[in-house]
C-alpha positions in Angstrom: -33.8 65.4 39.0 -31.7 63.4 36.6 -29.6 60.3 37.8 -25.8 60.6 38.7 -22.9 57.9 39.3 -21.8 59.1 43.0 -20.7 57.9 45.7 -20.0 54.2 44.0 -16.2 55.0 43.5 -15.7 55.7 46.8 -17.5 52.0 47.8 -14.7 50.9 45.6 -12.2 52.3 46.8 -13.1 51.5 50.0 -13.2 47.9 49.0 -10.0 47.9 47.7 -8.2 49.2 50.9 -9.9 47.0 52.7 -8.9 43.5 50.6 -5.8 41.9 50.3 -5.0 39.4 47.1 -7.6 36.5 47.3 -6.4 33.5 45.4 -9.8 31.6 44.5 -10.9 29.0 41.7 -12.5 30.8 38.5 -15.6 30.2 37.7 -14.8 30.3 34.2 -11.7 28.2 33.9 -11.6 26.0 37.0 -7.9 27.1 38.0 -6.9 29.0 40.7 -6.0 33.0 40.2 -5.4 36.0 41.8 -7.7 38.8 43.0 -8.0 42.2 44.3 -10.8 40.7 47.1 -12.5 37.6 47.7 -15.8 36.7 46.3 -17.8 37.7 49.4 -15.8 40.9 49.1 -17.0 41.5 45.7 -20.8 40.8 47.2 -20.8 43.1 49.7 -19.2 45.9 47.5 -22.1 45.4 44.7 -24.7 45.2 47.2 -23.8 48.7 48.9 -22.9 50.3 45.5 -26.3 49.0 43.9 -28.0 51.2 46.8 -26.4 54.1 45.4 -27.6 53.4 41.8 -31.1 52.7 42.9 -31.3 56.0 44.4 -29.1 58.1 42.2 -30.0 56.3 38.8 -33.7 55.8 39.6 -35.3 52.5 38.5 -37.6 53.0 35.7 -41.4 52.7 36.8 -42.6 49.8 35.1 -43.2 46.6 37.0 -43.7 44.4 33.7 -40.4 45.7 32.0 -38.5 45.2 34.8 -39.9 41.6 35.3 -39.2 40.9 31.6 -36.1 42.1 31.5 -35.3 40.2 34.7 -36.4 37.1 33.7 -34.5 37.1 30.8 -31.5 37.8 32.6 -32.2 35.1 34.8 -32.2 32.5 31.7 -29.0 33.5 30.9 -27.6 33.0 34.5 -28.9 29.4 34.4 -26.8 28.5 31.8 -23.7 30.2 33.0 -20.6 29.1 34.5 -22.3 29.9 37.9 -24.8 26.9 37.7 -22.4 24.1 35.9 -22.1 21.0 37.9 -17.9 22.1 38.2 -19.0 25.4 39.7 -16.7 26.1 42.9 -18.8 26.1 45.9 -17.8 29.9 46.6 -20.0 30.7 44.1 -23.0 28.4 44.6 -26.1 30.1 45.7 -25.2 33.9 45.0 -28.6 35.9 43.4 -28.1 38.1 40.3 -29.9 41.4 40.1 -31.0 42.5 36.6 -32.2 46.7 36.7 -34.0 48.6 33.8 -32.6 52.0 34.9 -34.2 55.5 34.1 -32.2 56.8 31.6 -32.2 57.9 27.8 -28.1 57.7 27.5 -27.4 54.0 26.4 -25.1 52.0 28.7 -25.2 48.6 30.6 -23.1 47.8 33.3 -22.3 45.6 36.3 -21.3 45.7 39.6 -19.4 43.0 41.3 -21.2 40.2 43.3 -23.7 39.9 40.7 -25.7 43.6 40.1 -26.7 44.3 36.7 -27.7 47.3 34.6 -29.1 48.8 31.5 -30.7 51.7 30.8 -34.3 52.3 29.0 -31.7 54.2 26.5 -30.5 51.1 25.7 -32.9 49.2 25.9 -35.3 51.5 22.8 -32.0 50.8 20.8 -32.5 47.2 20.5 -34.4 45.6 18.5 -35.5 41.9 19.5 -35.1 39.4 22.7 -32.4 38.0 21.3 -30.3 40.9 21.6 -31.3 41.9 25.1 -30.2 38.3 26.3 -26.5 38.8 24.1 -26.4 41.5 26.3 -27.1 40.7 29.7 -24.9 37.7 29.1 -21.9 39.6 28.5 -22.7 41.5 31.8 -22.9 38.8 33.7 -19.8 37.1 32.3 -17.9 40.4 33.7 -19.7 39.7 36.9 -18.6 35.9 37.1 -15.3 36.1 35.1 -14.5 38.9 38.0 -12.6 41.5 35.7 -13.2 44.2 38.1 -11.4 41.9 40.7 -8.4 41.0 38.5 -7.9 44.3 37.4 -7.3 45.8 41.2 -4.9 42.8 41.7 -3.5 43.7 38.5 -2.7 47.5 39.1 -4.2 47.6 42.7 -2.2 50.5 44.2 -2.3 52.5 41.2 -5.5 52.3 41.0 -6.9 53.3 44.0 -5.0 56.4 43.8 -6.6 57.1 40.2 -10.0 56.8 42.0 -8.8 58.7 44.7 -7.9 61.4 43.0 -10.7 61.6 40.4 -13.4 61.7 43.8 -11.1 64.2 45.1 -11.2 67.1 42.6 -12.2 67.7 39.2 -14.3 70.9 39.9 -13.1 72.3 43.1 -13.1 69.9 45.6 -16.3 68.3 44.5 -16.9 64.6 45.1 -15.3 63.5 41.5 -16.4 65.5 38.4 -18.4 63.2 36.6 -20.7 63.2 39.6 -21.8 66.6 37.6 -21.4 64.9 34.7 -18.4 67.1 33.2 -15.6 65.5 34.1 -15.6 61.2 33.7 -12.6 59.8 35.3 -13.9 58.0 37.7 -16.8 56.9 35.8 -14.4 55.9 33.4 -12.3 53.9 36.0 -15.2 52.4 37.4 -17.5 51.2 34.2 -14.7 51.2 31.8 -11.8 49.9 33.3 -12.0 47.0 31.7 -9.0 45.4 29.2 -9.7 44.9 25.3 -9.5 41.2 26.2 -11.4 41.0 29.2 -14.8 42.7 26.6 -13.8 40.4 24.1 -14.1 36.9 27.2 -17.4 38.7 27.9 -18.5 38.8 24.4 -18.0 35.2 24.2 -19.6 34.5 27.3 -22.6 36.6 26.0 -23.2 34.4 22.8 -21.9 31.2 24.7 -24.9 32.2 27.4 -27.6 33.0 24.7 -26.9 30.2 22.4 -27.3 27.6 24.7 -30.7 29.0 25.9 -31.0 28.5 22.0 -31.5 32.5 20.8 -30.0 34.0 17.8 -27.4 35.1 18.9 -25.8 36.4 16.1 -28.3 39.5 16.4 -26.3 41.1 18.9 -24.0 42.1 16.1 -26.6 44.4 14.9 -26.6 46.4 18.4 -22.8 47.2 17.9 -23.6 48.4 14.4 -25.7 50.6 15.8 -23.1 51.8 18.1 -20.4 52.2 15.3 -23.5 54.6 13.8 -24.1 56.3 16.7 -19.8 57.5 17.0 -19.8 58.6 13.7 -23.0 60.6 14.2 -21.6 62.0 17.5 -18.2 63.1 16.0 -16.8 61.0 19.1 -14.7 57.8 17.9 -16.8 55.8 20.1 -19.9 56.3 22.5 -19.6 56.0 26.4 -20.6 52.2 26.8 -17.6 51.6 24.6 -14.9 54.1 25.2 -12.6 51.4 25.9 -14.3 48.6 24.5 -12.9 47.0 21.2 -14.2 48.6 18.6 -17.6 48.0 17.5 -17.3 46.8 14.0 -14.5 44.0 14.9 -17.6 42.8 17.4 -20.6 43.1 14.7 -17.7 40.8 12.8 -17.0 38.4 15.5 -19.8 37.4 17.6 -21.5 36.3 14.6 -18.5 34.1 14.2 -18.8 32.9 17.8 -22.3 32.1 17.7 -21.9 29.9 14.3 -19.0 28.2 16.5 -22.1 27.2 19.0 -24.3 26.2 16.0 -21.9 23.8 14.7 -21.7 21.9 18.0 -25.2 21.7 17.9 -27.3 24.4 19.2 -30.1 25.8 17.3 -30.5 29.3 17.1 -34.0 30.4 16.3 -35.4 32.8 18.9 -35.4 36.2 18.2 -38.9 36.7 20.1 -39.4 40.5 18.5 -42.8 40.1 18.8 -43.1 40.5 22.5 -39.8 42.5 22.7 -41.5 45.4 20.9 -44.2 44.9 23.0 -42.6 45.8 25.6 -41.1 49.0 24.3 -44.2 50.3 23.4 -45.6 53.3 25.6 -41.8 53.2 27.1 -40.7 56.5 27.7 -37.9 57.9 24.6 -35.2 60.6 25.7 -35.6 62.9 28.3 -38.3 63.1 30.9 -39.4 66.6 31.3 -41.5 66.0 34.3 -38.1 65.9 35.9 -36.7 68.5 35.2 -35.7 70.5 31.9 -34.5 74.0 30.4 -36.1 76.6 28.3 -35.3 80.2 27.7 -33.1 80.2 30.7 -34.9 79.3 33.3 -34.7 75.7 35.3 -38.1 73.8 35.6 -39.1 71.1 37.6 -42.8 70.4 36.8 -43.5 67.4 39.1 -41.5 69.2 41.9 -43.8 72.6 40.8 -40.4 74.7 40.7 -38.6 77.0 38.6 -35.3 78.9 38.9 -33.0 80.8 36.7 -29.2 80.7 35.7 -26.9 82.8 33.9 -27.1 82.5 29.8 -23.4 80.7 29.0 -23.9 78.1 32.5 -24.5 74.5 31.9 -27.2 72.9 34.0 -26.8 69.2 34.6 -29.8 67.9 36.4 -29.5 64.9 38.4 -31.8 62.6 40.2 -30.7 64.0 43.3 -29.2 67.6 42.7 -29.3 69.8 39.8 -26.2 72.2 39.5 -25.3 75.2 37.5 -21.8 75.3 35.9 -20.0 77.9 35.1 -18.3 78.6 32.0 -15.0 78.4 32.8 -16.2 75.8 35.2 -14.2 77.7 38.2 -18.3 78.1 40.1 -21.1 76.3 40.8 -24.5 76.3 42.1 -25.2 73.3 43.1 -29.5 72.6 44.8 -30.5 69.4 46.8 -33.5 68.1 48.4 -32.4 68.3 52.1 -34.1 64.6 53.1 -33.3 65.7 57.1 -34.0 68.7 58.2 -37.4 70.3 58.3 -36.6 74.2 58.6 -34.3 76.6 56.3 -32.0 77.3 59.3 -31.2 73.6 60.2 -30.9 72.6 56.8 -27.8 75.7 56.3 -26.3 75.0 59.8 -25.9 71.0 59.5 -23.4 72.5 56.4 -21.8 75.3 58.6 -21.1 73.0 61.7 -19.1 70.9 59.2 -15.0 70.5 60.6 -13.0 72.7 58.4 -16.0 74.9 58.0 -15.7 79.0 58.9 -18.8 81.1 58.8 -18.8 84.5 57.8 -22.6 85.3 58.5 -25.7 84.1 58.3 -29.0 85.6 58.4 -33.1 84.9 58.0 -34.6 86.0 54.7 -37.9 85.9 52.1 -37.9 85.5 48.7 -41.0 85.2 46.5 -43.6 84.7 49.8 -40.8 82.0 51.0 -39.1 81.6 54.2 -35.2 81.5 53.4 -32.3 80.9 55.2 -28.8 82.4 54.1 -25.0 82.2 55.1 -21.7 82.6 54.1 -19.0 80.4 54.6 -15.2 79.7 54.3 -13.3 76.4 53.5 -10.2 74.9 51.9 -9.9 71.7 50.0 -7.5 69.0 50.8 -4.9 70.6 48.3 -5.4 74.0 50.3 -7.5 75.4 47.4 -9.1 78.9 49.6 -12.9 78.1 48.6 -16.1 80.7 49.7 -19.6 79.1 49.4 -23.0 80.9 49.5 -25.7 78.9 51.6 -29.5 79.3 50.7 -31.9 77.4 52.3 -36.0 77.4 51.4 -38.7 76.1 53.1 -41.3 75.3 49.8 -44.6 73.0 50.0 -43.3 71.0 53.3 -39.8 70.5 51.7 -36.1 72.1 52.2 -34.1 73.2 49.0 -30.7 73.8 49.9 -28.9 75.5 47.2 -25.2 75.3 48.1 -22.9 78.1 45.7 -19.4 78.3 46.2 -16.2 79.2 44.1 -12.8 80.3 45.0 -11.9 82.9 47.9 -10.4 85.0 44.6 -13.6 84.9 42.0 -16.1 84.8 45.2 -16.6 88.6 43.9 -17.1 87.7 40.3 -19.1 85.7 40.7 -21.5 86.6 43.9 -24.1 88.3 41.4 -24.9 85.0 39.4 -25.3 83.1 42.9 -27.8 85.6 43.9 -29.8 85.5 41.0 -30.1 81.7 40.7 -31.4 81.5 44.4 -33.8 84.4 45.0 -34.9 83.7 41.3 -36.3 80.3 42.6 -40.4 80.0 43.0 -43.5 78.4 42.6 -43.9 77.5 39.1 -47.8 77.8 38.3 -47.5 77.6 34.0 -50.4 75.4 33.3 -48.4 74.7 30.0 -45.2 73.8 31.8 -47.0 71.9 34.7 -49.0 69.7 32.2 -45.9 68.4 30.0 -45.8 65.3 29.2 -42.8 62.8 27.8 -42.5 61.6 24.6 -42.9 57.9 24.5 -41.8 55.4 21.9 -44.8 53.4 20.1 -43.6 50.2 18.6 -45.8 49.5 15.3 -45.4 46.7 12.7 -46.1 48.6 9.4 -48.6 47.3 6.5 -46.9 48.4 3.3 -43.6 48.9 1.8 -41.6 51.6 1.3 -38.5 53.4 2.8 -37.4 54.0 6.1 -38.1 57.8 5.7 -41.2 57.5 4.2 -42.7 56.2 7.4 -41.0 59.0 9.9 -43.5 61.1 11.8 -44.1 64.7 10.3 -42.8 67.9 12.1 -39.9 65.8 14.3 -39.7 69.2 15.8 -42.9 69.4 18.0 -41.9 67.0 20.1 -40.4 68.3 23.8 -37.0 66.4 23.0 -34.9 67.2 19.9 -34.8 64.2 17.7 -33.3 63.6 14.2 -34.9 61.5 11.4 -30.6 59.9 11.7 -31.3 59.3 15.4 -34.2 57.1 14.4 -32.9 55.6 12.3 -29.8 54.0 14.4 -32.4 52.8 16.8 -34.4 51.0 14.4 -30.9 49.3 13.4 -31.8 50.5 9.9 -30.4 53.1 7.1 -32.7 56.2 5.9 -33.2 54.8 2.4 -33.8 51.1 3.1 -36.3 49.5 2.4 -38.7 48.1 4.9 -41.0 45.4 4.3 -44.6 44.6 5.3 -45.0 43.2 8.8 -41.6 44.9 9.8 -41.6 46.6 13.6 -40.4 50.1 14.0 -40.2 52.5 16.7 -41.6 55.8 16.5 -41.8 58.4 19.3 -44.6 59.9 20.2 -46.2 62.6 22.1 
């Protein structure tokens, strides 16, 4: 099941209730300024928020990328403004945390204290070391430049009541939209909430960072071509990581600049390192993973897992690391199955909902389904704006494991939409499709080519057999070149394969 952002806002928010303006020395400048909590604050909210990302993200399975990529992050903190010899001593001794992240969407984040992120996505879009390391320094200079702590000093109350009310309801009363990945606000407020001039400091930092560690840093300009490509190619004016980033052809402009302001004091630039970069890419997994979890012909399977289920032609299925829902339409229902960690029968697993405060059950009752022992109830509740809700509880007890599927809508569409709840959950079995239950990923192989010729003229034949859907464009932007250029002997590519 696919990752989500959850419950990461609300450590936020919590944070932010609980702080009061810290005034502390920056890290960057040396002078004292005001933030939304104090540094240990910051610590403790990145180390309980980077829980939830480990288990709601997943952490890509691959010891030696995630050493790589954490040792390169960890040449970039050496050289930051959080080893200098004027480093305040709030700061001294704090450990960074660099993730590789199990997902094809490209992003990199941070979390205060010192957590940070990027995603295998973003990873197969780069296209050397000396990218990577442009990067992770701008990530950490959020981290240590504390933008996510300035801006809750800055616009502290209204903020927590954006996150507040983005957790509180963008689908019904479900914890914050995006968490279904419809609705982003909070993602937004959380990843994103960063000023034009606070991504410009970290862009500096990011070159500063890499060009003392002597890379070439003017490389990362070529990532945020890629991301100009990748807007225009999505019909979007910008992708996620950048929504409100400045835009990505004033960076591919400027950090150039910035790193030739780093050369002419006197730093050589000359690692790009592609070499063992695309080593490491190779056999990396490319898009997404069907062994957890994907669509065809209406049905919902799961092959690792050994499940199927189906869902109503015009629903959306998002499939998380920990849940996979079914969306309605109108996006006025939901079916929404979990993994129920706790309880070891169908009955305990539908009561520990039911006994909830606020909770009125209607009925509940023991069932089968498919050879499966099933539990089933119906249920009352209101949301905190007195929205009337109904939900549908159905438990299953499958290969030592509880899958709770819980279905709800308004009290008024309960009716409507009662027949699409059933079907989902009795529809759910053992899936036993050798074809299904043998799938495999497709996987990116990283080649250096021996002749010349156009990009195209190298792509793989019959894009369409792979499991993912994949356009000759789409490999193009992640080779950070055009479909008609030419590409020289002893050039690297990335291909995917399957």
């Amino acid at each position: 099941m696919r990752p989500i952002i959850s419950n990461i806002c609300l450590i936020l928010v919590v944070g932010l209730l609980i702080s009061a303006c810290s005034v502390q020395q920056s890290a960057i400048s040396g002078s004292k300024r005001a933030y939304g909590y104090s540094w240990d604050q910051e610590k403790q909210i990145g180390k309980d928020a980077d829980q939830q990302i480990q288990q709601q993200y997943g952490i890509y399975d691959n010891d030696e990328l995630r050493a790589y990529v954490d040792n390169i992050g960890q040449e970039m903190l050496a050289v930051s403004h959080m080893n200098r010899p004027d480093t305040p001593s709030e700061y001294e001794g704090t450990d960074f945390y660099f993730r590789v992240l199990d997902s094809p969407v490209v992003n990199a984040f941070a979390l205060p204290g010192g957590y940070i992120y990027v995603t295998r996505g973003l990873l197969s879009h780069l296209d050397n070391e000396a990218q990577l390391s442009v990067v992770l320094g701008h990530e950490i200079g959020h981290v240590i430049a504390r933008h996510a702590s300035q801006r809750a000093f800055e616009q502290q109350m209204g903020q927590i009541a954006l996150i507040g009310g983005a957790i509180g309801g963008e689908l019904l009363g479900l914890p914050g939209g995006d968490i279904l990945g419809i609705g982003s606000q909070a993602a937004q407020l959380l990843f994103l909430s960063y000023s034009r001039d606070d991504e410009r400091e970290s862009d500096r930092l990011g070159v500063e960072y890499a060009s003392l560690q002597q890379y070439k840093a003017a490389e990362g300009a070529q990532f945020f071509v890629s991301l100009e490509r990748m807007s225009k190619q999505s019909g979007q004016s910008i992708p996620d990581w950048q929504s409100t980033h400045p835009d990505p052809g004033e960076r591919a402009k400027s950090i150039p600049e910035i790193a030739e302001q780093w050369r002419a004091k006197g730093y050589e630039q000359t690692i790009e390192n592609t070499d063992q970069y695309m080593g490491m890419l190779d056999n990396m997994i490319y898009g997404e993973n069907p062994r957890e979890g994907f669509t065809r012909n209406g049905n919902f399977y799961h092959p690792e897992m050994k499940f199927q289920f189906p869902y109503p032609d015009d629903w959306q299925v998002v499939n998380q690391r920990s849940l996979v829902a079914v969306v309605s339409k109108d996006q006025d229902a939901v079916s929404i199955m979990t993994l129920d960690g706790k309880s070891t029968r169908a009955e305990a697993s539908v009561n520990e909902f039911l006994n909830q405060e606020g909770i009125t059950t209607v009925r509940k009752e023991k069932a089968e389904s498919n050879g499966l022992n099933v539990f089933r109830a119906e249920a009352t509740g209101q949301t905190e704006d007195g929205t009337q809700l109904k939900f549908y509880l159905y438990a299953i007890e499958y290969e030592g494991s509880i899958y709770r599927f819980l279905n709800y809508t308004t009290v008024e569409k309960y009716e409507a939409y009662a027949t699409s709840f059933d079907g989902i959950t009795r529809g759910f079995r053992k899936l036993i499709d050798s074809d299904i239950l043998n799938i495999q990923p497709v996987r990116l192989q990283a080649v250096k080519v021996n002749r010349t010729g156009t990009f195209q003229s190298f792509l793989p034949r019959n894009l369409e057999r792979f499991s993912i859907t994949v356009s000759p464009e789409d490999l193009a932007i992640m080779n950070q070149v055009g479909l008609d250029e030419q590409i020289n002997v002893g050039t690297w590519l990335k291909f995917p394969s399957q």
